[in-house]
N, CA, C and O atoms as CSV, one atom per row, in Angstrom:
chain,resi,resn,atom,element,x,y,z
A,1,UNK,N,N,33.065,141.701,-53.394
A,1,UNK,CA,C,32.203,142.178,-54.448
A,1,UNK,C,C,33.000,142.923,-55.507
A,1,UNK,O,O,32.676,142.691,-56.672
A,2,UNK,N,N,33.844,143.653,-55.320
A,2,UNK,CA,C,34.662,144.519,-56.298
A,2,UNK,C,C,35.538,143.881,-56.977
A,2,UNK,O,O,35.723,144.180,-58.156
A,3,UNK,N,N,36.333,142.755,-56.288
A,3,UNK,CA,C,36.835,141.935,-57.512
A,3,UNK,C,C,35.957,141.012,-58.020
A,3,UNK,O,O,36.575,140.630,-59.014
A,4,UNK,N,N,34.540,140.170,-57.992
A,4,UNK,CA,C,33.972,140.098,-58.879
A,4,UNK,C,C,33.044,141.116,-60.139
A,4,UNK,O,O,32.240,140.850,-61.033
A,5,UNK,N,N,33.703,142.409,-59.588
A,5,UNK,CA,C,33.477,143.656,-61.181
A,5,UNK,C,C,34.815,143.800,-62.020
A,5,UNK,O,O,34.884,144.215,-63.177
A,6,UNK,N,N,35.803,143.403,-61.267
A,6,UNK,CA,C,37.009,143.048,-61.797
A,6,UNK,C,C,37.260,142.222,-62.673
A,6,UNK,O,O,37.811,142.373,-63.764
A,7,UNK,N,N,36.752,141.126,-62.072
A,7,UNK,CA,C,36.994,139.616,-63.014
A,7,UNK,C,C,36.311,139.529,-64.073
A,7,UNK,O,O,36.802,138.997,-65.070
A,8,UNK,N,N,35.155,139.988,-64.073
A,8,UNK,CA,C,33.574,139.966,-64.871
A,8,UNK,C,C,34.114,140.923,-65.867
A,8,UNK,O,O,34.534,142.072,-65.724
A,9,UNK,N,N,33.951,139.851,-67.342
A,9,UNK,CA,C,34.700,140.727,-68.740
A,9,UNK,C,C,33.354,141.541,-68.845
A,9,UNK,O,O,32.486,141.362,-67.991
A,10,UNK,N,N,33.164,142.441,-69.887
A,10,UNK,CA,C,31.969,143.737,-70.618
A,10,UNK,C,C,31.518,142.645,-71.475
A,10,UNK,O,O,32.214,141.654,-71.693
A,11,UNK,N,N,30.590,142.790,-71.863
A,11,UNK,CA,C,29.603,142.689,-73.048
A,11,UNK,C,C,30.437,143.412,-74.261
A,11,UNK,O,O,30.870,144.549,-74.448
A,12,UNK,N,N,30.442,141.994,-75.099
A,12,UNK,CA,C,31.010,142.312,-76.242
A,12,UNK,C,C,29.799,143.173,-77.302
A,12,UNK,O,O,28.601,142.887,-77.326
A,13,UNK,N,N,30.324,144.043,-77.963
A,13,UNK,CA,C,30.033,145.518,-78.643
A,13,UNK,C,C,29.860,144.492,-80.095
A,13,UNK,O,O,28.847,144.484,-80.795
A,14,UNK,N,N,30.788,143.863,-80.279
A,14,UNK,CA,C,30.796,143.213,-81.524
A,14,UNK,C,C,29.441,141.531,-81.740
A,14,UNK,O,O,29.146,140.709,-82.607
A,15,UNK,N,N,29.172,141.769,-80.756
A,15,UNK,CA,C,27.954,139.995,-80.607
A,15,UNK,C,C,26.604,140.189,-81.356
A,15,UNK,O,O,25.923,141.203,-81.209
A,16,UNK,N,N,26.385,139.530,-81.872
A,16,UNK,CA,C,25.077,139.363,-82.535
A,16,UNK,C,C,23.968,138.894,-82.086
A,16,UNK,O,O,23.854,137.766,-81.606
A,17,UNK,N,N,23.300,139.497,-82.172
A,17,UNK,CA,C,21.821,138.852,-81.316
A,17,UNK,C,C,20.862,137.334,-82.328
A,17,UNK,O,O,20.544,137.142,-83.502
A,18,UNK,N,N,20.749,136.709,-81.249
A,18,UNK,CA,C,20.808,135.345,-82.013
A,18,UNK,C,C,19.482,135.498,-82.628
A,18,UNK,O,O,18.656,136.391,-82.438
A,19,UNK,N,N,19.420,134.447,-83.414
A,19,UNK,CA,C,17.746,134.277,-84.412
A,19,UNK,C,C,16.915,134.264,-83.961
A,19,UNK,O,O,16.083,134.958,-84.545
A,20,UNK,N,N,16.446,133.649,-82.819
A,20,UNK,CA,C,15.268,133.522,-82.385
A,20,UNK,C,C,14.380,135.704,-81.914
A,20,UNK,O,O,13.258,136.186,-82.067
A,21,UNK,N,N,15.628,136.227,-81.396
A,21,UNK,CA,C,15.777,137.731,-81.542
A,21,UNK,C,C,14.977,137.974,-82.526
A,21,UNK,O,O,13.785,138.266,-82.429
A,22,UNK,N,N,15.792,137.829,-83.787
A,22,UNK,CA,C,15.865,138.313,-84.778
A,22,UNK,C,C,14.219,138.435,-85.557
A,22,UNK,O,O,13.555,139.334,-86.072
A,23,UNK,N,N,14.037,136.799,-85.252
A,23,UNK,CA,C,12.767,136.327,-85.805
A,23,UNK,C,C,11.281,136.897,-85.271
A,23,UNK,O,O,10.247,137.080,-85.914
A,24,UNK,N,N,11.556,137.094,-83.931
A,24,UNK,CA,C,10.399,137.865,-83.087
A,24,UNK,C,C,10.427,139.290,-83.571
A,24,UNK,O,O,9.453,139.724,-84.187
A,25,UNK,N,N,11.642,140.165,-83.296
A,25,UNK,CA,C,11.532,141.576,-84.154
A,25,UNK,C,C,10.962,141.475,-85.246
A,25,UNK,O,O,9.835,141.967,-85.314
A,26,UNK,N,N,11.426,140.939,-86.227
A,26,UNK,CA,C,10.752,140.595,-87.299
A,26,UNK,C,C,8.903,140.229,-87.655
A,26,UNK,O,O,8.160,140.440,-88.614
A,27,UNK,N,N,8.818,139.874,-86.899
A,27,UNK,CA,C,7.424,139.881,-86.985
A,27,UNK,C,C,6.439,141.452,-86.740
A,27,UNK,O,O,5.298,141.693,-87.134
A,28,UNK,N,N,7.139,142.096,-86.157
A,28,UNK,CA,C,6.683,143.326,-85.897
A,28,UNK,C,C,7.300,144.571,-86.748
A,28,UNK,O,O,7.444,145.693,-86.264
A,29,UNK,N,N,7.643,144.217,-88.083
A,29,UNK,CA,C,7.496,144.835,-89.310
A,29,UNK,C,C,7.033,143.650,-90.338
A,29,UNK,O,O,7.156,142.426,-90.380
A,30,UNK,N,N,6.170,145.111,-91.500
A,30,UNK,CA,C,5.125,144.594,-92.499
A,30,UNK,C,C,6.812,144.142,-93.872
A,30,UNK,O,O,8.011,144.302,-93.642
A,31,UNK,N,N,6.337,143.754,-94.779
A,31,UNK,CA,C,7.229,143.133,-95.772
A,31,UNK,C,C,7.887,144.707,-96.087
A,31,UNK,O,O,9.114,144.707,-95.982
A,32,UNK,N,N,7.379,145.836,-96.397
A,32,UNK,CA,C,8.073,146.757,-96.683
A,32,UNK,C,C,8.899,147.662,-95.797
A,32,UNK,O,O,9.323,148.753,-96.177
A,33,UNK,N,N,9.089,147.186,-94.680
A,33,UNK,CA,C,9.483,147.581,-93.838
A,33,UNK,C,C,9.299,148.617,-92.755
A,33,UNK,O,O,10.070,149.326,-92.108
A,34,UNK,N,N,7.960,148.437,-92.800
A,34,UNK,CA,C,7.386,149.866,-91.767
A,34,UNK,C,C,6.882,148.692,-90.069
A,34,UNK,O,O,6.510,147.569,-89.729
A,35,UNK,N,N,7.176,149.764,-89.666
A,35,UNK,CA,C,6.899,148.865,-87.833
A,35,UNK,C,C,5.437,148.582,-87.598
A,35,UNK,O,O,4.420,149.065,-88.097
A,36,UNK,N,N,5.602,147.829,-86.861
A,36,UNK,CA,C,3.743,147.148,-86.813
A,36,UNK,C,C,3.471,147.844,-84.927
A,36,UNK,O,O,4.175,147.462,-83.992
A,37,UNK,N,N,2.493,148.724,-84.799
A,37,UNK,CA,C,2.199,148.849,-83.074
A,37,UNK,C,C,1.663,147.568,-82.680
A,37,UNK,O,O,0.717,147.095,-83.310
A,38,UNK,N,N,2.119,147.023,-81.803
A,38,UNK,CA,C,1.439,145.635,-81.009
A,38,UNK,C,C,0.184,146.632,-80.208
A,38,UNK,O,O,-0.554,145.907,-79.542
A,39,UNK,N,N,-0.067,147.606,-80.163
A,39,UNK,CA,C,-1.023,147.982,-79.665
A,39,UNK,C,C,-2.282,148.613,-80.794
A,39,UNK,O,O,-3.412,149.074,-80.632
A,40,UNK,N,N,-1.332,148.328,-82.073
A,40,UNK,CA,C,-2.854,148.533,-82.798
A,40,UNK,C,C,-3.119,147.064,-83.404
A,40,UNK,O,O,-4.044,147.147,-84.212
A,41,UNK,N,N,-2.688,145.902,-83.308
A,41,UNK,CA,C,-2.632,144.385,-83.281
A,41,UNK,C,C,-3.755,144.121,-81.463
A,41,UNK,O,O,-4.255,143.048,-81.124
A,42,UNK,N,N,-3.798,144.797,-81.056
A,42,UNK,CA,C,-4.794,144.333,-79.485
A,42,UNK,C,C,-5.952,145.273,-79.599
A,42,UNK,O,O,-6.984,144.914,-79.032
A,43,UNK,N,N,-5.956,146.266,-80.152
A,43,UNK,CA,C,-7.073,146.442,-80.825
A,43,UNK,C,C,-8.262,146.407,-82.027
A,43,UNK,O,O,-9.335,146.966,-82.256
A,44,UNK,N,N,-7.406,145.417,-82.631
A,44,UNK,CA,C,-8.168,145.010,-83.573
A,44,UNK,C,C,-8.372,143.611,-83.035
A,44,UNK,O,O,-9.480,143.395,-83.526
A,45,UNK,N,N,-8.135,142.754,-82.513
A,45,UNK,CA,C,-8.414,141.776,-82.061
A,45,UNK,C,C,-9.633,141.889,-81.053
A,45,UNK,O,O,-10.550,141.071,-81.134
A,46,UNK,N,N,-9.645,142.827,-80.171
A,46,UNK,CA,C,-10.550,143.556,-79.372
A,46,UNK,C,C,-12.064,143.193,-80.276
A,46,UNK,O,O,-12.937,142.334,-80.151
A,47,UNK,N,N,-11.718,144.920,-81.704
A,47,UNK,CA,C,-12.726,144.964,-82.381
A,47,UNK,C,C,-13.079,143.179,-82.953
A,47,UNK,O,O,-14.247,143.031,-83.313
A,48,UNK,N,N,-12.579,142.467,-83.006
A,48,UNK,CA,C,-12.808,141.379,-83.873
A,48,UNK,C,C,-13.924,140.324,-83.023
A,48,UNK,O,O,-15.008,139.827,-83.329
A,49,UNK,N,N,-13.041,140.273,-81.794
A,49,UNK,CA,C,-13.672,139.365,-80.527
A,49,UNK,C,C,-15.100,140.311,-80.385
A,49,UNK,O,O,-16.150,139.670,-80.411
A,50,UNK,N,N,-15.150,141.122,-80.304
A,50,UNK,CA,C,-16.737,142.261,-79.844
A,50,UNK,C,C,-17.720,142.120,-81.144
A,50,UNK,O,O,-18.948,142.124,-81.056
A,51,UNK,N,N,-17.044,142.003,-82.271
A,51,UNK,CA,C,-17.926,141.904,-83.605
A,51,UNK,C,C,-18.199,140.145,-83.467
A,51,UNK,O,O,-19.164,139.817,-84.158
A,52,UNK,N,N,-17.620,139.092,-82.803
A,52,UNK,CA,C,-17.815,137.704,-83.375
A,52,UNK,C,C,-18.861,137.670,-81.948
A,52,UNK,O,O,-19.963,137.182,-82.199
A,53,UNK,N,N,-18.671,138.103,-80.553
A,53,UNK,CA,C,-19.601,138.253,-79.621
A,53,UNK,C,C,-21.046,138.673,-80.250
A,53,UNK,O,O,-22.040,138.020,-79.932
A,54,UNK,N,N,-21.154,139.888,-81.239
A,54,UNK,CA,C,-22.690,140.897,-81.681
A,54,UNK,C,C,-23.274,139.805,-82.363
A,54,UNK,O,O,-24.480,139.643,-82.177
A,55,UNK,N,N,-22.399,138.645,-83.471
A,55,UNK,CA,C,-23.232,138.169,-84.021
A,55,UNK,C,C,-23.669,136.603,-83.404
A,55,UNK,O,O,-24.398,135.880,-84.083
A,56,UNK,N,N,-23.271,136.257,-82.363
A,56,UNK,CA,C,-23.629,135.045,-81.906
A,56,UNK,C,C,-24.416,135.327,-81.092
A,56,UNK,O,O,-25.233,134.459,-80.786
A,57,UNK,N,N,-24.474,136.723,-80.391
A,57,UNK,CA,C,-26.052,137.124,-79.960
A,57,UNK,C,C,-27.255,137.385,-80.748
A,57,UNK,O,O,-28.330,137.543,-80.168
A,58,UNK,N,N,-27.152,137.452,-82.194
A,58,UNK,CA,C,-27.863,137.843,-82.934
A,58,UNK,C,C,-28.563,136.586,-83.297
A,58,UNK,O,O,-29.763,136.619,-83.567
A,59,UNK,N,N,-27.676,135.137,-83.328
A,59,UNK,CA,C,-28.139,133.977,-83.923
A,59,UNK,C,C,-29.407,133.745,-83.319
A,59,UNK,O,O,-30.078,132.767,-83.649
């Protein structure tokens, strides 16, 4: 076990995290650059699903 911690190079400091990364972070800021809560994105979906439920009981 200890010479495979030996052999086993570090994580390069200098690597870039690939696009697909990039592209998902990205979605969780607005165009001006402020962070989006995925937990205020599940509550409005919440409110949305409970408001489209009130009115198809209403029909």
């Amino acid at each position: 076990m200890a010479a495979l911690l030996l052999i086993s190079s570090p994580i390069d400091a200098e690597e870039l995290p690939d696009a697909e990364l990039l592209e998902f972070l990205a979605d969780w800021e607005t165009e001006d650059g402020q962070w989006i809560d995925p937990t205020t994105l599940e509550q409005a979906i919440q409110l949305h699903d409970a408001a489209a439920r009130e009115v198809e009981h209403n029909d």
